[in-house]
C-alpha positions in Angstrom: 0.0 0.0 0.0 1.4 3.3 -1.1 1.2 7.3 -1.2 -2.4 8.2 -2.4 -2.2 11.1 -4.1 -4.7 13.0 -6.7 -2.9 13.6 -10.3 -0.3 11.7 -11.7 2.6 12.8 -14.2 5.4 11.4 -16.3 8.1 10.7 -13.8 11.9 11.9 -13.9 14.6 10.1 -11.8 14.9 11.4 -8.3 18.3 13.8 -8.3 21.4 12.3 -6.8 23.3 14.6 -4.0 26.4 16.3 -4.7 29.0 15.1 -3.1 29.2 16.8 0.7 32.6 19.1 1.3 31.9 18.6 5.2 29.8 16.8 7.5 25.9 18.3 7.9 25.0 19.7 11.3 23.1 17.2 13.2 19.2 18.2 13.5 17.5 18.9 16.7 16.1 16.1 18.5 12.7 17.2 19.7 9.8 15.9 21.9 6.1 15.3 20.6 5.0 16.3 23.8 3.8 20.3 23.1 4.2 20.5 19.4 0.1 20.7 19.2 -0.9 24.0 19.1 -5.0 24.3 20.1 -7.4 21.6 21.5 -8.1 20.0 18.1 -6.3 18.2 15.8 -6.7 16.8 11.9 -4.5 14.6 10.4 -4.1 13.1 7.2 -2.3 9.4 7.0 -0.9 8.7 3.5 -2.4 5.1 3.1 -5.7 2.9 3.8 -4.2 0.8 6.4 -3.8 2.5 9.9 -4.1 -0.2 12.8 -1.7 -2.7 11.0 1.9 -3.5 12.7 4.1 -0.2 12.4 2.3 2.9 11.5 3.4 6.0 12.6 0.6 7.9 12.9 -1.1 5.3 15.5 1.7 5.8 17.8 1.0 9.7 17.4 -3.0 8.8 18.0 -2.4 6.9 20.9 -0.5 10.0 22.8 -3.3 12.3 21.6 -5.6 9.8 23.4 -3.5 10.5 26.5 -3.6 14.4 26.5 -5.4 16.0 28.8 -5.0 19.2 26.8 -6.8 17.7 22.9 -10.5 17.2 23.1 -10.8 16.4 19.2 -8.7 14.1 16.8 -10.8 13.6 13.5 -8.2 11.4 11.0 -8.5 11.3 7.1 -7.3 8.4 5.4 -7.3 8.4 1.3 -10.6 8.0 -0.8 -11.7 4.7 -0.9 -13.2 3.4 -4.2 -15.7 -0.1 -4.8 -12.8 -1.2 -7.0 -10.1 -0.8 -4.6 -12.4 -3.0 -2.1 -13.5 -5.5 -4.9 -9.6 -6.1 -5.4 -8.8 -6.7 -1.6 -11.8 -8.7 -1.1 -10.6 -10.9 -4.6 -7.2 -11.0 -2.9 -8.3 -11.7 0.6 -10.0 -14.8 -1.0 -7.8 -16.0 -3.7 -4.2 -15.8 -2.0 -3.0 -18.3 0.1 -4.0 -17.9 4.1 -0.3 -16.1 5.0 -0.5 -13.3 1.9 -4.3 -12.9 2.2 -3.9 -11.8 5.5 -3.1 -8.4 4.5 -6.3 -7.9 2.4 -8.5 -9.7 5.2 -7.0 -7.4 8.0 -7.4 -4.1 5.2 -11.1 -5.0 4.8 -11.1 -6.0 8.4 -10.1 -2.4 9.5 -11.9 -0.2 6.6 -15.5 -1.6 7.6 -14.8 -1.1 11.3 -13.3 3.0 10.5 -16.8 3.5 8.1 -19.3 2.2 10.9 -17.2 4.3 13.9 -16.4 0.9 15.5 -12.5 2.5 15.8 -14.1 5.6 17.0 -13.6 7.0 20.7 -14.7 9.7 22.9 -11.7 11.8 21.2 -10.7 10.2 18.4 -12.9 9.9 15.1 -12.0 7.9 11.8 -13.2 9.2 8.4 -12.6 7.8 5.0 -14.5 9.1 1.8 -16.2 6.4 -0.1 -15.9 7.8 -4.1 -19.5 7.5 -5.9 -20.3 5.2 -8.2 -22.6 6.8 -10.3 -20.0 10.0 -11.2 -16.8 10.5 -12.1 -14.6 10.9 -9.2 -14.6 14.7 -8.7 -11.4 16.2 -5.8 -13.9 19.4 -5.6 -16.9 16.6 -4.0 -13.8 15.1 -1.6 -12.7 18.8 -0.2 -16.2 19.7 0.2 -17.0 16.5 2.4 -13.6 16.7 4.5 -14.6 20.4 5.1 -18.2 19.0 6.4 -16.5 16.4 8.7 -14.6 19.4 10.3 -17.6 21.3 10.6 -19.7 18.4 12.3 -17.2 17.4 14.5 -17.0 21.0 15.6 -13.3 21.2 15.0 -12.0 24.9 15.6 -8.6 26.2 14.8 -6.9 23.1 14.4 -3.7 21.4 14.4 -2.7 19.9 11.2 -0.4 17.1 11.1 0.3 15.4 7.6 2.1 12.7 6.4 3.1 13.1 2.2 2.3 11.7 0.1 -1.2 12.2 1.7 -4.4 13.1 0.1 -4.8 16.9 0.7 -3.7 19.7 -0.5 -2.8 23.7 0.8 -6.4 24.6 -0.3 -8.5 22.2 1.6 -5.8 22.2 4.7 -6.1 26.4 4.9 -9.7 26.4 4.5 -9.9 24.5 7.7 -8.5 28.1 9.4 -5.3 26.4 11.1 -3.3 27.8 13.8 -0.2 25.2 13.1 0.4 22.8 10.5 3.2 19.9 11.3 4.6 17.8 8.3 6.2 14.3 9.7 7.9 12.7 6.9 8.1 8.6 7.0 10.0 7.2 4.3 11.0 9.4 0.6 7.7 7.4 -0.9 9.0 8.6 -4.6 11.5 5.3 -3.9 8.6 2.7 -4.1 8.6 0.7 -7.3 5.1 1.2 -6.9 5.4 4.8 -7.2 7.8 5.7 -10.0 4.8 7.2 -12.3 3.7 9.7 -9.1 7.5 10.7 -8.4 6.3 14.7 -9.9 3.1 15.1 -8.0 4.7 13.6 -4.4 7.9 16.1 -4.8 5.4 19.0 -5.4 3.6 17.7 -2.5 6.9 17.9 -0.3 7.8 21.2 -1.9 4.7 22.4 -1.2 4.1 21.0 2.7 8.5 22.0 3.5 6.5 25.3 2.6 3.9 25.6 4.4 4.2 23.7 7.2 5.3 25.6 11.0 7.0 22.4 12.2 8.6 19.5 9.5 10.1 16.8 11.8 11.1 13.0 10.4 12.0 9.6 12.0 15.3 9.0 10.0 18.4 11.3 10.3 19.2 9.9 6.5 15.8 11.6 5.2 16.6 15.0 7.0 19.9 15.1 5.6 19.0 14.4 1.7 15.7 16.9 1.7 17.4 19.6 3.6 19.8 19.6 0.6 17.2 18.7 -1.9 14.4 21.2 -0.7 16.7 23.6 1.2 14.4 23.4 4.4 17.4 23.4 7.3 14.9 23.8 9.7 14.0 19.6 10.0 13.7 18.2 13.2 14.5 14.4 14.7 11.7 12.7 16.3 12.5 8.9 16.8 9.9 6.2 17.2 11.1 5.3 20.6 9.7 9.1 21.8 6.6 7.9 20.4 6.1 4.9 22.6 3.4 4.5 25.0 2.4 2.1 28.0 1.8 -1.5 26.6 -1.5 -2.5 25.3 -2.9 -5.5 26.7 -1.9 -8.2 23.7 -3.4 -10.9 22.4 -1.7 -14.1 23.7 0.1 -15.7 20.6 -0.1 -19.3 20.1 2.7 -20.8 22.1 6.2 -21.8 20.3 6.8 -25.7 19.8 10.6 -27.3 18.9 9.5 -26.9 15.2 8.8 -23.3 14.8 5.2 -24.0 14.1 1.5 -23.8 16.4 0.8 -26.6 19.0 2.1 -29.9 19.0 4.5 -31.6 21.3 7.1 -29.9 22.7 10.9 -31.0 22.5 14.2 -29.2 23.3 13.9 -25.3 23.1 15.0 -24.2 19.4 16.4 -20.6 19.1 13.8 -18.3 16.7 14.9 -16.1 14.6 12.3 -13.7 14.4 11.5 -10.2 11.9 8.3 -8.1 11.6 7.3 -5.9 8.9 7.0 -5.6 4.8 8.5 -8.6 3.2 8.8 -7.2 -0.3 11.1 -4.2 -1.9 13.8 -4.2 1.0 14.4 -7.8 1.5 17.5 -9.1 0.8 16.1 -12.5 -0.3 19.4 -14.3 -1.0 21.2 -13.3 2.0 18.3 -14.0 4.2 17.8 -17.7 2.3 21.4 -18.6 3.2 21.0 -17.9 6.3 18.5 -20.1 6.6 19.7 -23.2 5.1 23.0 -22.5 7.2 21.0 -22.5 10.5 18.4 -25.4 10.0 19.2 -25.7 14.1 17.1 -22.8 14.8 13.7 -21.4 13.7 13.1 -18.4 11.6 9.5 -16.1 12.1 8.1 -13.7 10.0 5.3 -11.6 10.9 4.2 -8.9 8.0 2.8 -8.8 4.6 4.2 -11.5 2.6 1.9 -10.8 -0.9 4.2 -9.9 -4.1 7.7 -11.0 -1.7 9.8 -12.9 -4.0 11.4 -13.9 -0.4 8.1 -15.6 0.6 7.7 -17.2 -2.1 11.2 -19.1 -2.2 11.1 -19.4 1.8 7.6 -20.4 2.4 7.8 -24.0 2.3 11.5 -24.4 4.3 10.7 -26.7 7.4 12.3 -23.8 9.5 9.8 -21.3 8.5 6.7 -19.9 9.9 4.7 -17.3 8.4 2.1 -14.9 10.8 0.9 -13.0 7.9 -0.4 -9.5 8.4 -1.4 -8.4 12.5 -2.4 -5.5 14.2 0.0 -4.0 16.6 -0.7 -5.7 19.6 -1.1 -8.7 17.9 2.7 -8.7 16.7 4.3 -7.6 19.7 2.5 -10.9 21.1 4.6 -12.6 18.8 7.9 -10.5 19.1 7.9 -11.4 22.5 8.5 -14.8 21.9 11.8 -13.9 19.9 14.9 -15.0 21.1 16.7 -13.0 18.5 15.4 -10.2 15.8 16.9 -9.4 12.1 16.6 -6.3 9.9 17.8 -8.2 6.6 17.2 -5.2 4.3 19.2 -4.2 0.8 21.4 -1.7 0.9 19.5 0.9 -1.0 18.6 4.6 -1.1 15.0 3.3 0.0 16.3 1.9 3.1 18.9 4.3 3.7 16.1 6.7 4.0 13.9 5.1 6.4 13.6 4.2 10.2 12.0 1.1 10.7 9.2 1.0 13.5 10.4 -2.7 14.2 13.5 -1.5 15.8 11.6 0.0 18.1 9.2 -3.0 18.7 12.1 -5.6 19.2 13.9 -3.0 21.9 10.2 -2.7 23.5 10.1 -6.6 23.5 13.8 -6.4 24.8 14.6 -9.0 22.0 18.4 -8.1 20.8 19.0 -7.9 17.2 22.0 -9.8 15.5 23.6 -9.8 12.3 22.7 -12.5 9.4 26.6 -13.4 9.7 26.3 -14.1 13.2 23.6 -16.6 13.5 25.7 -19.6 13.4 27.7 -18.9 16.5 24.4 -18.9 18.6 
């Protein structure tokens, strides 16, 4: 699932940097405690899939909850269409039980935001269900968002964003603002998936660097390539440990047997090699494979989305393998509990160079160390 954004242009390749005369001044480290200006909030989340393992903007949400000082959070997530739910319920159904996962928990989630079953006392969900029976039409979109604030009796907001999202400077200064904060996850013009909207989501950063009163990211990589790119030197560090609140209570995983899998008999403890998150673009497949035949002593666990991996497909049927498909966040840490050890097998790419993975976080939350590929065997 990636940036939703409105219009979509030929796309150029992203610039590469210059090469730096002298090391960039490290950015301010910042709270989130404070940064809301105001008693209500709107925010717009970039993709249809908040409640799964590892978005940002939950973590944000939950602190809200706990703020004394916010009496409103209404959330936009992109336009949802009856093709883009015909195509996760056809997935949902048609993919094997691990990959369908995803699509199951997407429905899942989408039904439960449109009938306020996610709603709370504070917090409110709202995503736009395009017509059928018209041409989809941004000018019907702005004018419903704007009737959410209004009903919700949202005054002077906060606005808190996360590009590519689906807004624009229009819609966000009609709502009268008295701060807008950009938080910037990822440089989502490096998706594969992406590479047609690479125009529209660097006019969207252009245009939020702008505008916004506070830009602040989770990866000192990003800050350093946009400052340069967008010269905005004003980017501040806010790591996804500072977002971390008080454990949920969890769902209690199934317990771990001597073969990696669910139930059974149990025999001598087996070491399990656990990740969570995405298994697709930042995989490295071949490393991670190798590992795996060279450790057929231990157990390897994978929680995430698994449709489209060319890793899953080649790993799914190891005997030291077990796939969790797609969980909520509670549901995962369940599992990440039961780690022994945690892995970030990613590429070495401008992708990953630009991101901060949430499931650092998690496996330091779990207190689960993480350990090189390399250094499996000598465990």
């Amino acid at each position: 699932m990636q940036a939703g954004t409105a219009a979509v242009k030929a796309a150029p390749t992203v610039a590469t940097k210059a090469p730096r005369k002298s090391a960039p001044k490290k950015p301010k480290e910042i709270s989130p405690h404070g940064l809301v200006k105001g008693k209500h909030i709107v925010c717009f989340w970039k993709q249809n899939d908040l409640g799964l393992f590892g978005r940002r903007p939950d973590r944000w949400i939950a602190l809200w909850e706990k703020d004394p000082e916010i009496e409103k959070v209404l959330v936009f997530e992109p336009p949802l269409s009856q093709m883009a739910l015909e195509e996760w319920l056809k997935r949902a159904v048609t993919l094997d039980a691990t990959s369908g996962s995803e699509y199951r928990l997407l429905l899942d989630q989408a039904v439960a935001k449109l009938q306020g079953q996610c709603d709370t006392a504070k917090t409110s969900y709202k995503t736009y269900l395009t017509p059928t029976d018209k041409p989809a039409d941004n000018q019907d979109y702005l004018r419903w968002v704007l009737q959410q604030v209004r009903e919700q009796g949202i005054n002077l907001p906060t606005v808190v964003l996360w590009p590519a999202c689906y807004a624009n400077a229009a819609l966000v200064q009609a709502m009268r603002p008295q701060h807008i904060i950009t938080d910037l996850v990822d440089d989502q013009r490096l998706f594969p998936a992406n590479a047609q909207m690479v125009p529209t989501i660097t006019a969207q950063y252009q245009t939020w660097l702008g505008l916004s009163d506070m830009v602040l990211s989770n990866s000192l990589e990003l800050i350093e390539a946009f400052s340069e790119e967008f010269a905005h030197h004003g980017i501040a560090y806010l790591p996804n440990e500072a977002l971390s609140t008080a454990p949920a209570k969890t769902k209690v995983a199934a317990p771990r047997d001597s073969k990696g899998g669910q139930g059974g008999k149990t025999g001598k403890k087996r070491l399990v090699v656990g990740f969570v998150g995405n298994m697709r673009e930042r995989m490295d497949s071949e490393a991670l494979l190798k590992a795996i035949a060279e450790n057929l002593d231990k157990d390897f666990w994978f929680v995430g989305q698994t449709h489209g991996s060319d890793f899953y497909a080649k790993a799914r049927n190891q005997p030291n393998c077990k796939f969790w498909g797609t969980l909520r966040q509670d549901e995962a840490e369940a599992v990440v509990v039961q780690f022994d050890v945690a892995i970030v097998p990613f590429l070495d790419t401008p992708l990953v160079a630009r991101m901060s993975p949430m499931k650092r976080e998690t496996y330091a939350k779990g207190k689960v160390p993480v350990v090189a590929l390399e250094g499996l065997k000598s465990l």
